[in-house]
Biopython code that builds the backbone (N, CA, C, O; Angstrom):
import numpy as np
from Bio.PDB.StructureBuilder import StructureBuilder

atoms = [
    (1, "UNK", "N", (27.273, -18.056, 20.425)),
    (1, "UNK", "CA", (26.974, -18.246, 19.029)),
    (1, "UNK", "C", (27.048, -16.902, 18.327)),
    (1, "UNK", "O", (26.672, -15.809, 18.749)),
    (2, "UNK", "N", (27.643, -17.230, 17.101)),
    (2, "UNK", "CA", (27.887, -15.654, 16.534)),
    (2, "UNK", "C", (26.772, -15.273, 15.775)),
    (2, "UNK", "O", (26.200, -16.116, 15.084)),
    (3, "UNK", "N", (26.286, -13.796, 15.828)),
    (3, "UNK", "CA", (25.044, -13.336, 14.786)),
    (3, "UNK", "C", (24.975, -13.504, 13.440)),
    (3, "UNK", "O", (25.795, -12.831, 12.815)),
    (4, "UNK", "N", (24.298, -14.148, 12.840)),
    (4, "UNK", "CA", (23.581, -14.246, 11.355)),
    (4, "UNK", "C", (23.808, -12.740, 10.929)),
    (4, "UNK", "O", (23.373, -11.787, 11.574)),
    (5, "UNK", "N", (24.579, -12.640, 9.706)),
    (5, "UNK", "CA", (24.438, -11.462, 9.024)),
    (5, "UNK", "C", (23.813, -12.045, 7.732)),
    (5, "UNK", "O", (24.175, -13.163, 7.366)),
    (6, "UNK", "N", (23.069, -11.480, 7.155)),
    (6, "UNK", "CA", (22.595, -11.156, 5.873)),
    (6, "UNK", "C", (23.142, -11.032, 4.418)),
    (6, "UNK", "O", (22.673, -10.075, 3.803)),
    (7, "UNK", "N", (23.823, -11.619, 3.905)),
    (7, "UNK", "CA", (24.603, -11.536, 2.495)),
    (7, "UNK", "C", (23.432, -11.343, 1.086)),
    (7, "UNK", "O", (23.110, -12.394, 0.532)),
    (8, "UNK", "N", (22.969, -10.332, 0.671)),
    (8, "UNK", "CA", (21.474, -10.268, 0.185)),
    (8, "UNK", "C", (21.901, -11.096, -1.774)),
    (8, "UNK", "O", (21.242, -11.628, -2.667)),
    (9, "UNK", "N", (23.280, -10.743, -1.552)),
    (9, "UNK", "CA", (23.725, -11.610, -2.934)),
    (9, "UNK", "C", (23.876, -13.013, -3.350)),
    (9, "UNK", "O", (23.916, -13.667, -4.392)),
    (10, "UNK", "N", (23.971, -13.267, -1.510)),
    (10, "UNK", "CA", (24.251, -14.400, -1.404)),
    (10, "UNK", "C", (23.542, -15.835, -2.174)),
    (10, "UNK", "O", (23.849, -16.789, -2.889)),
    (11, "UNK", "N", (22.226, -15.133, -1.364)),
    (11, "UNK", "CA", (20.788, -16.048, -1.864)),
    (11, "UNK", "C", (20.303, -15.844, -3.295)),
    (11, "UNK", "O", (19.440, -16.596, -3.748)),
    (12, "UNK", "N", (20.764, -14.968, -3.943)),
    (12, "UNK", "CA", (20.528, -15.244, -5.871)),
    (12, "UNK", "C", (21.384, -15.663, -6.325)),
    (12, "UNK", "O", (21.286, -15.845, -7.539)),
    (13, "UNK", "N", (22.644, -16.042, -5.681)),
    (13, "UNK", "CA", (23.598, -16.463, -6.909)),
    (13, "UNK", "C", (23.567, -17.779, -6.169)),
    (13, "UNK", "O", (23.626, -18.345, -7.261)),
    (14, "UNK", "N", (23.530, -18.742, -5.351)),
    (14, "UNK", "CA", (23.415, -19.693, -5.089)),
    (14, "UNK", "C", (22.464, -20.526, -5.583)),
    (14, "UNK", "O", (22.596, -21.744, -5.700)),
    (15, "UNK", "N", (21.265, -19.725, -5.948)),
    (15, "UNK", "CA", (20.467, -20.568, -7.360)),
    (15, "UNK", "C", (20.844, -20.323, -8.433)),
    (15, "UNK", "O", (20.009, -20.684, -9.262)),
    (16, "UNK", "N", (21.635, -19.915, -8.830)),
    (16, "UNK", "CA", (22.312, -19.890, -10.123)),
    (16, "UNK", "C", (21.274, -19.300, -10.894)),
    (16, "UNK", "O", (21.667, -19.239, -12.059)),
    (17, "UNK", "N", (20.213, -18.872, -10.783)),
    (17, "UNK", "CA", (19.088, -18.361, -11.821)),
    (17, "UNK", "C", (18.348, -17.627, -11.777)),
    (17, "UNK", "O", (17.211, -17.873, -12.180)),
    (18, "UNK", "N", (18.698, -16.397, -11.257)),
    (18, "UNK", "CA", (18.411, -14.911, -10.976)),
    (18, "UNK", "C", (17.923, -13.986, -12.166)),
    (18, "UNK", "O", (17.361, -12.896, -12.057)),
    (19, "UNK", "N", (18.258, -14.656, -13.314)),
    (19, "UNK", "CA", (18.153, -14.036, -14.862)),
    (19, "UNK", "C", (17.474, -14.377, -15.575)),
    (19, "UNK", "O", (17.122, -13.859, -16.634)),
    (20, "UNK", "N", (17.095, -15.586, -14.960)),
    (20, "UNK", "CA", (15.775, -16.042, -16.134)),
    (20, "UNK", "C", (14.400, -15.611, -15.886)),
    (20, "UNK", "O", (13.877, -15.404, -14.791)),
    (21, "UNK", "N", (13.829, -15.492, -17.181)),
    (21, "UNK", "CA", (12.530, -15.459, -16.975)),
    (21, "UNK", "C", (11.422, -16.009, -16.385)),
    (21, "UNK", "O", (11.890, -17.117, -16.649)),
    (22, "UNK", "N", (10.288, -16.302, -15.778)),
    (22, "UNK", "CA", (9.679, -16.947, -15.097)),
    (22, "UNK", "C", (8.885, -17.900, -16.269)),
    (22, "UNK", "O", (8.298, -18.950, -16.005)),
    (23, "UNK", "N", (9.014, -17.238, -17.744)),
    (23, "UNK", "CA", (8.776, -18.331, -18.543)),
    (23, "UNK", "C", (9.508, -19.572, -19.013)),
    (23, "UNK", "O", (9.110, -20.620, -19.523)),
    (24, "UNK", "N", (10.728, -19.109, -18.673)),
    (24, "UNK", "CA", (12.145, -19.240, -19.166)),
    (24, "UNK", "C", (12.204, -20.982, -17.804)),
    (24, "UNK", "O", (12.952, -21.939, -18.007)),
    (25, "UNK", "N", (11.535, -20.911, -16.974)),
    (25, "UNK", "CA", (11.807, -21.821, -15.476)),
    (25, "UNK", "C", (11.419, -23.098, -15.923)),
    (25, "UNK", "O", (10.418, -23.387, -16.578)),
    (26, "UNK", "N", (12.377, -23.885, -15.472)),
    (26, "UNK", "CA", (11.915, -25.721, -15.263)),
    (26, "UNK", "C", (10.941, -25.682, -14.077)),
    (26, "UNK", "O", (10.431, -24.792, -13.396)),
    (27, "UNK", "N", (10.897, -27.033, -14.118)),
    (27, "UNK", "CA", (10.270, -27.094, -13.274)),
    (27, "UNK", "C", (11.508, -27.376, -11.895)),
    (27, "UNK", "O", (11.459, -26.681, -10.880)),
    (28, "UNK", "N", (12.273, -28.180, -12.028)),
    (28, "UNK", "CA", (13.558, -28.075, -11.965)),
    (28, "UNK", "C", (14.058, -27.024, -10.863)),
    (28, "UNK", "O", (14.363, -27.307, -9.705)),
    (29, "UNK", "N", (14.085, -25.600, -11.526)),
    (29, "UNK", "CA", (14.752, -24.427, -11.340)),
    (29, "UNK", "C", (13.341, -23.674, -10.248)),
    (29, "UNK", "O", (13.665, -22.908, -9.341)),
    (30, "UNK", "N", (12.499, -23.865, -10.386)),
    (30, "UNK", "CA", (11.348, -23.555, -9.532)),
    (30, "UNK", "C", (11.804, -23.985, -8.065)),
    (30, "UNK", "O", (12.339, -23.252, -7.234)),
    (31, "UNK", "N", (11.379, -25.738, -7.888)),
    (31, "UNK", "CA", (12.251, -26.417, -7.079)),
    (31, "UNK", "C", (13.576, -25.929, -6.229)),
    (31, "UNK", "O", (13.813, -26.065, -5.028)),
    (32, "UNK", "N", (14.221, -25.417, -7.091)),
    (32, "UNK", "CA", (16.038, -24.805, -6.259)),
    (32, "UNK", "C", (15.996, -23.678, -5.831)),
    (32, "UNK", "O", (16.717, -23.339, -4.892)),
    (33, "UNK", "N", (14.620, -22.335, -6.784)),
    (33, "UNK", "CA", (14.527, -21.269, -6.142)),
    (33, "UNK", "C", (13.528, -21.627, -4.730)),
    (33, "UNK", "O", (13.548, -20.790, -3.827)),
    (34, "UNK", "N", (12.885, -22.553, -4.604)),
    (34, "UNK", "CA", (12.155, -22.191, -3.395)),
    (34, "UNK", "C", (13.004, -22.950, -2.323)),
    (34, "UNK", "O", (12.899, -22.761, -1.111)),
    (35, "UNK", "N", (13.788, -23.760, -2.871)),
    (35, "UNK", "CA", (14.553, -24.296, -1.686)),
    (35, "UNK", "C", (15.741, -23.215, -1.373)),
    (35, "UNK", "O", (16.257, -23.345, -0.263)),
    (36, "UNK", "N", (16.213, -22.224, -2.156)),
    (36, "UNK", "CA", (16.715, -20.744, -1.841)),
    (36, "UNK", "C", (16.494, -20.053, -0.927)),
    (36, "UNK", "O", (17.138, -19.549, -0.007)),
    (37, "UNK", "N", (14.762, -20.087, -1.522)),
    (37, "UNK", "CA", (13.966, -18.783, -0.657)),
    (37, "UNK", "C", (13.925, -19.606, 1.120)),
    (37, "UNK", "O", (14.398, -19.157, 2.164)),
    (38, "UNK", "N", (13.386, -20.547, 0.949)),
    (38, "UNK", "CA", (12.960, -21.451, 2.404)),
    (38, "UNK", "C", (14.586, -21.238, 3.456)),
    (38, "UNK", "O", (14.676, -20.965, 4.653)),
    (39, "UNK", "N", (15.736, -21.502, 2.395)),
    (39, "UNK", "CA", (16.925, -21.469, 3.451)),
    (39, "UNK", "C", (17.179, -19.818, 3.883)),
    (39, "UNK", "O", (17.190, -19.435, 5.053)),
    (40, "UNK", "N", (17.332, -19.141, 2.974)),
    (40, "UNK", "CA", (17.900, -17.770, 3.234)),
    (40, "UNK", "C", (16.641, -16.603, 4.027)),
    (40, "UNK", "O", (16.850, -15.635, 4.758)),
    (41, "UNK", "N", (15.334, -17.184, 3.520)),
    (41, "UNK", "CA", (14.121, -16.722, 4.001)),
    (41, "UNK", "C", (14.261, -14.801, 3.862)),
    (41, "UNK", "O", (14.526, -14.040, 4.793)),
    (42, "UNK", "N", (14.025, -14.475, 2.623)),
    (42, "UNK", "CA", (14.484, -12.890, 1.732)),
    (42, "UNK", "C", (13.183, -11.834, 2.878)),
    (42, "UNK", "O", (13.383, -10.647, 3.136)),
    (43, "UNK", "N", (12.109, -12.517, 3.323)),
    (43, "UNK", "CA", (11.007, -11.917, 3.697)),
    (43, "UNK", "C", (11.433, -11.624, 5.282)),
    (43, "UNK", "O", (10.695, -10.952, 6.002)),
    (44, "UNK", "N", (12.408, -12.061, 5.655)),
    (44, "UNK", "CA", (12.468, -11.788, 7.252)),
    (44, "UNK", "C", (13.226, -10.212, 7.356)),
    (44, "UNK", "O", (13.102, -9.409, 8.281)),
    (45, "UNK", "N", (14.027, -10.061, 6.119)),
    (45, "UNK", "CA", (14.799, -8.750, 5.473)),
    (45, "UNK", "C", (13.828, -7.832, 5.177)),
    (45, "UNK", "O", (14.055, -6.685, 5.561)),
    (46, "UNK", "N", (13.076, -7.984, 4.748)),
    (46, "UNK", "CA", (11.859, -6.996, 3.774)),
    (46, "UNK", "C", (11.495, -5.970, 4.874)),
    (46, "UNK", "O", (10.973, -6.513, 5.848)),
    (47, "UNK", "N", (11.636, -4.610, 4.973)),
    (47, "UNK", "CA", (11.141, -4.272, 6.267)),
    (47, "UNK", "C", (10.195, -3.036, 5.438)),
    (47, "UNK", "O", (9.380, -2.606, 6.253)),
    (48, "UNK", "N", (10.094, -2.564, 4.531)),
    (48, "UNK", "CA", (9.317, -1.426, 3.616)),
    (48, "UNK", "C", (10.002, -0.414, 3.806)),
    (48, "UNK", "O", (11.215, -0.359, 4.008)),
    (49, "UNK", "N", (9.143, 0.541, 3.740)),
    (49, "UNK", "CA", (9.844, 2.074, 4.219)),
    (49, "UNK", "C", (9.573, 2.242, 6.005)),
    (49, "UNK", "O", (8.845, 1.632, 6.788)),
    (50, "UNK", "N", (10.281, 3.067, 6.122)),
    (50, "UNK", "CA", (10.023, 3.242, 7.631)),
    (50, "UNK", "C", (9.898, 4.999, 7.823)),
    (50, "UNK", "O", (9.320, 5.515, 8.781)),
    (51, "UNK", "N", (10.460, 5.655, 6.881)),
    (51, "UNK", "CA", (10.415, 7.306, 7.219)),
    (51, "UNK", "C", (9.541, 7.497, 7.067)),
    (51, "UNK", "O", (8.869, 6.479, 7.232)),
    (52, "UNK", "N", (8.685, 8.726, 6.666)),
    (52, "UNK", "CA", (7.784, 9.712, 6.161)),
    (52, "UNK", "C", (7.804, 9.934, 4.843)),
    (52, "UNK", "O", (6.929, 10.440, 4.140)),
    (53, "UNK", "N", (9.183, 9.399, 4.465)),
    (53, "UNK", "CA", (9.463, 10.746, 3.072)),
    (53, "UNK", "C", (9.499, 9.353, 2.294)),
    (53, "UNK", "O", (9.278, 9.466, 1.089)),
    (54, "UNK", "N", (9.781, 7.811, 2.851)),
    (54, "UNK", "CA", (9.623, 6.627, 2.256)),
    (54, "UNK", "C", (8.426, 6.201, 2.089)),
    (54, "UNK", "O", (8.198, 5.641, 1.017)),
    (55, "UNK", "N", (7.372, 6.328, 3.031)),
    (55, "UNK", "CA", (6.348, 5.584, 2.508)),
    (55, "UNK", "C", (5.485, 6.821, 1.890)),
    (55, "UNK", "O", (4.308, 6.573, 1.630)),
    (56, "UNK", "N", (5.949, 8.060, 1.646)),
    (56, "UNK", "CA", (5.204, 8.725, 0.699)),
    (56, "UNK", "C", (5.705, 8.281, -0.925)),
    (56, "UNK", "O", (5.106, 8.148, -1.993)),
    (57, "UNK", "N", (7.184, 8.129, -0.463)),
    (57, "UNK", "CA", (7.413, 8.016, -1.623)),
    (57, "UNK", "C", (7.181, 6.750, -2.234)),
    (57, "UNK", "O", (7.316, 6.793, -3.457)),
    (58, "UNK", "N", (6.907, 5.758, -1.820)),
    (58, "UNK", "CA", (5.920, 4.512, -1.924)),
    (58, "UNK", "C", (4.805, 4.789, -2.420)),
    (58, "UNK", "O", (4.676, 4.441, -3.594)),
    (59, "UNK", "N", (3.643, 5.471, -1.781)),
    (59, "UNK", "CA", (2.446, 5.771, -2.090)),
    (59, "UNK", "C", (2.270, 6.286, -3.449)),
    (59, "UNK", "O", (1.090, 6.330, -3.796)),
    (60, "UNK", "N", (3.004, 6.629, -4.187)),
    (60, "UNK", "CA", (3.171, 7.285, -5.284)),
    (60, "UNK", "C", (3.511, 6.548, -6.583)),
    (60, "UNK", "O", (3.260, 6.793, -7.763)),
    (61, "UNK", "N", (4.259, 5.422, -5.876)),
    (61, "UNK", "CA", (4.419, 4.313, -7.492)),
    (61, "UNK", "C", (3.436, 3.960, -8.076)),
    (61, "UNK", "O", (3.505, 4.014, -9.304)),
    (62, "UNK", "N", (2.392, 3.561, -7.570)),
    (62, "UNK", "CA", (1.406, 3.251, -8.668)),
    (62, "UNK", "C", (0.782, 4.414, -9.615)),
    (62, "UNK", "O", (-0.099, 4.160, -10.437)),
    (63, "UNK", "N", (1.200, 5.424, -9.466)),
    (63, "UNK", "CA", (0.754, 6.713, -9.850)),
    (63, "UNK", "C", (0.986, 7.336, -11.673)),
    (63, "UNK", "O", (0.463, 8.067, -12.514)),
    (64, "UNK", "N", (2.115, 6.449, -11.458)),
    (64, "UNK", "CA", (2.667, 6.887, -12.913)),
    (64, "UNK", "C", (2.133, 6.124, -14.317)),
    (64, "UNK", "O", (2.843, 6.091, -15.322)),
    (65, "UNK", "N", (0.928, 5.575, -14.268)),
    (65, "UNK", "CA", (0.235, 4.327, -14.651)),
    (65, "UNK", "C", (-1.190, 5.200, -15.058)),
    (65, "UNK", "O", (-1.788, 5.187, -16.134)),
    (66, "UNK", "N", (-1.484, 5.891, -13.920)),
    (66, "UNK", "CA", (-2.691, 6.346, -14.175)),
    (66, "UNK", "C", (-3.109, 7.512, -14.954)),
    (66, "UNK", "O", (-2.447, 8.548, -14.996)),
    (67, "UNK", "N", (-4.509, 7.284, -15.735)),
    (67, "UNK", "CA", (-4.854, 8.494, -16.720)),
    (67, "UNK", "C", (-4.653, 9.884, -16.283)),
    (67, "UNK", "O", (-3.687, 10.627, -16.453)),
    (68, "UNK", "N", (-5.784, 10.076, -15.677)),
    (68, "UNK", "CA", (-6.067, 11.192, -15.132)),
    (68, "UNK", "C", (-5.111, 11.898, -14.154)),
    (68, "UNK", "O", (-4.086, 11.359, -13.738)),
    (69, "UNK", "N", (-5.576, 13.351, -13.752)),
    (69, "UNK", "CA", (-4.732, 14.251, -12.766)),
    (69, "UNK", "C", (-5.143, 13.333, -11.381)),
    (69, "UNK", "O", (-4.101, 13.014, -10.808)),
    (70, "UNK", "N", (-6.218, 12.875, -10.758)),
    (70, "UNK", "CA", (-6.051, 12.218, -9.782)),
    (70, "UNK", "C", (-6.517, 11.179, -9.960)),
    (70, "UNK", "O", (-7.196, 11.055, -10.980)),
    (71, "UNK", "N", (-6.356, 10.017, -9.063)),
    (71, "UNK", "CA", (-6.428, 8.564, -8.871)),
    (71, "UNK", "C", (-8.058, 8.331, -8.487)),
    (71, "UNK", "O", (-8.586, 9.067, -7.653)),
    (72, "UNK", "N", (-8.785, 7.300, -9.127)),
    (72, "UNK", "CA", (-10.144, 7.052, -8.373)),
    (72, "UNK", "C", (-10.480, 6.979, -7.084)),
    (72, "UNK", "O", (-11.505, 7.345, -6.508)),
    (73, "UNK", "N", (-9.148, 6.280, -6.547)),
    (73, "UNK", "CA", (-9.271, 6.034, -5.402)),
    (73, "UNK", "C", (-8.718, 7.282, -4.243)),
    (73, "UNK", "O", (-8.962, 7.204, -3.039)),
    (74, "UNK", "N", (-7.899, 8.475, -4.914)),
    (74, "UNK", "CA", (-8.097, 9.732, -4.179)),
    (74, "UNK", "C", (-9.320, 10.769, -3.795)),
    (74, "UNK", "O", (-9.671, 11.388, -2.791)),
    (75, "UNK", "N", (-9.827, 10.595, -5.319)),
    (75, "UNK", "CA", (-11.440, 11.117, -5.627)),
    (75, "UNK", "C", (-12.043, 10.628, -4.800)),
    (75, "UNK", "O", (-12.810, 11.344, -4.156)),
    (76, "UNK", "N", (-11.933, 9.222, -4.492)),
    (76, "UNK", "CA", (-13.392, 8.706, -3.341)),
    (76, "UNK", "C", (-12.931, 8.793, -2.554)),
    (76, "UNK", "O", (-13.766, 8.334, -1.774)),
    (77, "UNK", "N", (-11.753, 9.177, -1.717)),
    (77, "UNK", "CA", (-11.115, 9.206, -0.426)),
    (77, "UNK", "C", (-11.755, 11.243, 0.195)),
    (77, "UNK", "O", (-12.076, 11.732, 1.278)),
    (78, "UNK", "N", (-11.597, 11.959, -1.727)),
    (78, "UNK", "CA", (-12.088, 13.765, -1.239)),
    (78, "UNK", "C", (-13.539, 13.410, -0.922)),
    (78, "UNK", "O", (-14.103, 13.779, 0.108)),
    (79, "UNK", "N", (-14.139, 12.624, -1.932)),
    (79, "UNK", "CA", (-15.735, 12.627, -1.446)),
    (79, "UNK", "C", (-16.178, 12.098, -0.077)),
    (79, "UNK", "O", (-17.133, 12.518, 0.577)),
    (80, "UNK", "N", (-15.473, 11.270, 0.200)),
    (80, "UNK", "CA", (-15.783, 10.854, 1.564)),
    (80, "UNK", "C", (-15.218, 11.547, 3.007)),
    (80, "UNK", "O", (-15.558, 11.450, 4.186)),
    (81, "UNK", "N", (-14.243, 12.245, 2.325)),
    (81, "UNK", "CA", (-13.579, 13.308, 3.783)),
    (81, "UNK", "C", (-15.205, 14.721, 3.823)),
    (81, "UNK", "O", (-15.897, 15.163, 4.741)),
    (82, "UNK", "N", (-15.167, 14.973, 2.220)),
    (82, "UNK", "CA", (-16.406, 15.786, 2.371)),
    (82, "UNK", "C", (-17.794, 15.445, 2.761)),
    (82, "UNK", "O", (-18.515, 16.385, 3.095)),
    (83, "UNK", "N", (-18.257, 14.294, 2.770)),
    (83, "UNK", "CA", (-19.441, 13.876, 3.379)),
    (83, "UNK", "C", (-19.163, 14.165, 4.632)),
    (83, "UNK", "O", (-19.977, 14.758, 5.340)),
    (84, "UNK", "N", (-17.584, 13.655, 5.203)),
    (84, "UNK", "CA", (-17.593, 13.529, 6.740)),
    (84, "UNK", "C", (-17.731, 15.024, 7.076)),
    (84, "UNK", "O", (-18.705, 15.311, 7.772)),
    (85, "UNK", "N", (-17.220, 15.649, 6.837)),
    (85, "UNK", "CA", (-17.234, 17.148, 7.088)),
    (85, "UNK", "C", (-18.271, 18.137, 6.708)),
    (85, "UNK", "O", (-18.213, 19.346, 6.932)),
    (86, "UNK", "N", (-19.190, 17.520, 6.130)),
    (86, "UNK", "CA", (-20.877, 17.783, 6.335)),
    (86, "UNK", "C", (-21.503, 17.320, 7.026)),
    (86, "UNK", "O", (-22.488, 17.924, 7.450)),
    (87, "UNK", "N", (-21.230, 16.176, 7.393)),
    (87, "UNK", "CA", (-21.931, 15.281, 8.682)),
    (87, "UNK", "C", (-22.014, 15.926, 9.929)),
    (87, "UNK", "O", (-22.932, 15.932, 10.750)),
    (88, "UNK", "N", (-20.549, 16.647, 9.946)),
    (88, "UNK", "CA", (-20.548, 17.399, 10.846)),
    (88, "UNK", "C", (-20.464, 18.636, 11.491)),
    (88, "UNK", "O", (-20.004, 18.950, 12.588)),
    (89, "UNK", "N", (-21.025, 19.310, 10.551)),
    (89, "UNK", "CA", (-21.736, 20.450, 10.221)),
    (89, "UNK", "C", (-22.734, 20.557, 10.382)),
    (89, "UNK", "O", (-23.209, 21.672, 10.596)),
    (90, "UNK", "N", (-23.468, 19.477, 10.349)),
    (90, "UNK", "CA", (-25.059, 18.895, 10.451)),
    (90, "UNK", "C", (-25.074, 18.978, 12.314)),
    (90, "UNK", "O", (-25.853, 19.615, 13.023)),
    (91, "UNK", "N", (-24.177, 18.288, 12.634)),
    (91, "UNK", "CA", (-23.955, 18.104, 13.853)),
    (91, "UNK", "C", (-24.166, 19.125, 14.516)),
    (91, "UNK", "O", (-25.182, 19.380, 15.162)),
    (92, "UNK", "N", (-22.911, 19.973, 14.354)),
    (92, "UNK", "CA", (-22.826, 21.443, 15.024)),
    (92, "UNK", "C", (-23.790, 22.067, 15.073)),
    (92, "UNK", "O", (-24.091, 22.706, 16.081)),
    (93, "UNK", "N", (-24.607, 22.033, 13.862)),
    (93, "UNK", "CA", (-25.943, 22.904, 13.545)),
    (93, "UNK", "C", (-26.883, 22.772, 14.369)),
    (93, "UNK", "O", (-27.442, 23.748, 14.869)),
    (94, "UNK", "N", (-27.236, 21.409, 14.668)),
    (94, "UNK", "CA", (-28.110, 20.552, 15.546)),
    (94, "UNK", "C", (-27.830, 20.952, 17.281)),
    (94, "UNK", "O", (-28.741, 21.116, 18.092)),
    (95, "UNK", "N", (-26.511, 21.045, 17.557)),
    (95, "UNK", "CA", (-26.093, 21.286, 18.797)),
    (95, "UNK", "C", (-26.062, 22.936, 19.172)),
    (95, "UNK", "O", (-25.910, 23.221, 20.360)),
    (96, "UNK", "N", (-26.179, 23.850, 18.345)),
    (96, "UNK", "CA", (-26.105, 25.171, 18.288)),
    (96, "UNK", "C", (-27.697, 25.874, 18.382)),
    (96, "UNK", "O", (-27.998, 26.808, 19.125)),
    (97, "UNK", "N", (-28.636, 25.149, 17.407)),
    (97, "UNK", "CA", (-29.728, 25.566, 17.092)),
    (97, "UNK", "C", (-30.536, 24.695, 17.764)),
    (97, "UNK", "O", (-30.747, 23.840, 16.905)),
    (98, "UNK", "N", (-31.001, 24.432, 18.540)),
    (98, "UNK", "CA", (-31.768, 22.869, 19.187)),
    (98, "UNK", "C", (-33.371, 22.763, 18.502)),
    (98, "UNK", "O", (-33.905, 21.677, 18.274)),
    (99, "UNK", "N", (-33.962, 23.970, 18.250)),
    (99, "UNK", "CA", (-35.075, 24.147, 17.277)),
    (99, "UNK", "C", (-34.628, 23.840, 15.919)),
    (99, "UNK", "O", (-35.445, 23.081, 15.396)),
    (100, "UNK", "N", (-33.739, 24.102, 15.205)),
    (100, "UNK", "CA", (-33.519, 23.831, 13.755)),
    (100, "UNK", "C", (-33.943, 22.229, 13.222)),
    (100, "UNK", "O", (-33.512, 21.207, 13.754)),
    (101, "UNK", "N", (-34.623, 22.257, 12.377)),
    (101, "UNK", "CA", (-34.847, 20.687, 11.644)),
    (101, "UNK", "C", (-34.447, 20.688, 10.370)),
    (101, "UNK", "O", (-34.849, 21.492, 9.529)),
    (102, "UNK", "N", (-33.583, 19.727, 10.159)),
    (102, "UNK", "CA", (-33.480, 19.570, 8.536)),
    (102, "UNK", "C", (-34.756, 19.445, 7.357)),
    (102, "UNK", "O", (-34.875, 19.877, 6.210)),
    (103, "UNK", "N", (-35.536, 18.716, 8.162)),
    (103, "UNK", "CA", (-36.617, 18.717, 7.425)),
    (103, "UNK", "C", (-37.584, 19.645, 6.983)),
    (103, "UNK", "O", (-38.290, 19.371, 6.013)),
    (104, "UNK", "N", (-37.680, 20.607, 7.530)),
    (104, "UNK", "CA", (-38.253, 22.099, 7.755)),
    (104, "UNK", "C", (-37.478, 22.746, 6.671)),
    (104, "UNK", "O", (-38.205, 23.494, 6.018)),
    (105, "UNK", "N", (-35.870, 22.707, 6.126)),
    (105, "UNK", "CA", (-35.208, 23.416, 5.883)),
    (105, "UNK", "C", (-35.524, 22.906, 4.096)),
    (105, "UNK", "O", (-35.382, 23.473, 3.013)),
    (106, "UNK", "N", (-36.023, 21.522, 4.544)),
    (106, "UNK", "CA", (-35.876, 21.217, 2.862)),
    (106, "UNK", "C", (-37.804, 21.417, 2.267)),
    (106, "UNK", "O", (-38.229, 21.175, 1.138)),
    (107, "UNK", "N", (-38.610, 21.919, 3.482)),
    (107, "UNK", "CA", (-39.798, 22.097, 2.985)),
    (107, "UNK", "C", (-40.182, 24.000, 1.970)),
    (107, "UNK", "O", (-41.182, 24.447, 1.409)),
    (108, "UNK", "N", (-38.914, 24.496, 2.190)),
    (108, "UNK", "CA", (-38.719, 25.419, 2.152)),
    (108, "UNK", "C", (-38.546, 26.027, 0.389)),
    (108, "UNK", "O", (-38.292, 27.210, 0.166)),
]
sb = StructureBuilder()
sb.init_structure("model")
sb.init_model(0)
sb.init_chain("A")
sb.init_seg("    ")
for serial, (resi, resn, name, xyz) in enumerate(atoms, 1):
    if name == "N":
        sb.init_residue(resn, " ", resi, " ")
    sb.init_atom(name, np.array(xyz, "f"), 0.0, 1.0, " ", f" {name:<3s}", serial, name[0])
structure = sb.get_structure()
């Protein structure tokens, strides 16, 4: 049996309706795109990025959207690398000094 190749044009122009809007859809045309999607199945293709330099450069699209110099969700990613890296500092301290108490330090 010969291998399935992939024709990625194949599967939009065979629904004839690649251009319309999703407001623009019958109900009709809904119907023919999913019987599209179900035959040609577009998601078995989808593979993301696979380099380094792709899924950085992924990581970055939502970026151009946002206010500020960094993202909320970078901010809570620095605050939480810095808790961790006091945590364990705490640690070291504890394992270095075996007399030292935090509590002592804050009666101070």
């Amino acid at each position: 049996m010969a291998k399935k190749t992939h024709d990625p044009d194949h599967g939009r122009s065979a629904g004839g309706i690649g251009q319309l809007k999703p407001k623009d859809l019958t109900v009709e045309d809904r119907q023919r795109m999913r019987e599209v999607a179900l035959k040609y199945r577009p998601w078995q293709y989808a593979t993301g990025p696979r380099t380094p330099e792709g899924k950085a450069k992924v990581a970055e699209n939502g970026r151009y959207a946002q206010k500020g110099e960094v993202s909320r969700r970078q901010r809570e990613k620095e605050v939480a690398e810095a808790h961790n890296l006091l945590a364990e500092l705490a640690a070291v301290r504890r394992l270095a000094c075996p007399g030292f108490s935090e509590s002592a330090e804050e009666q101070d």
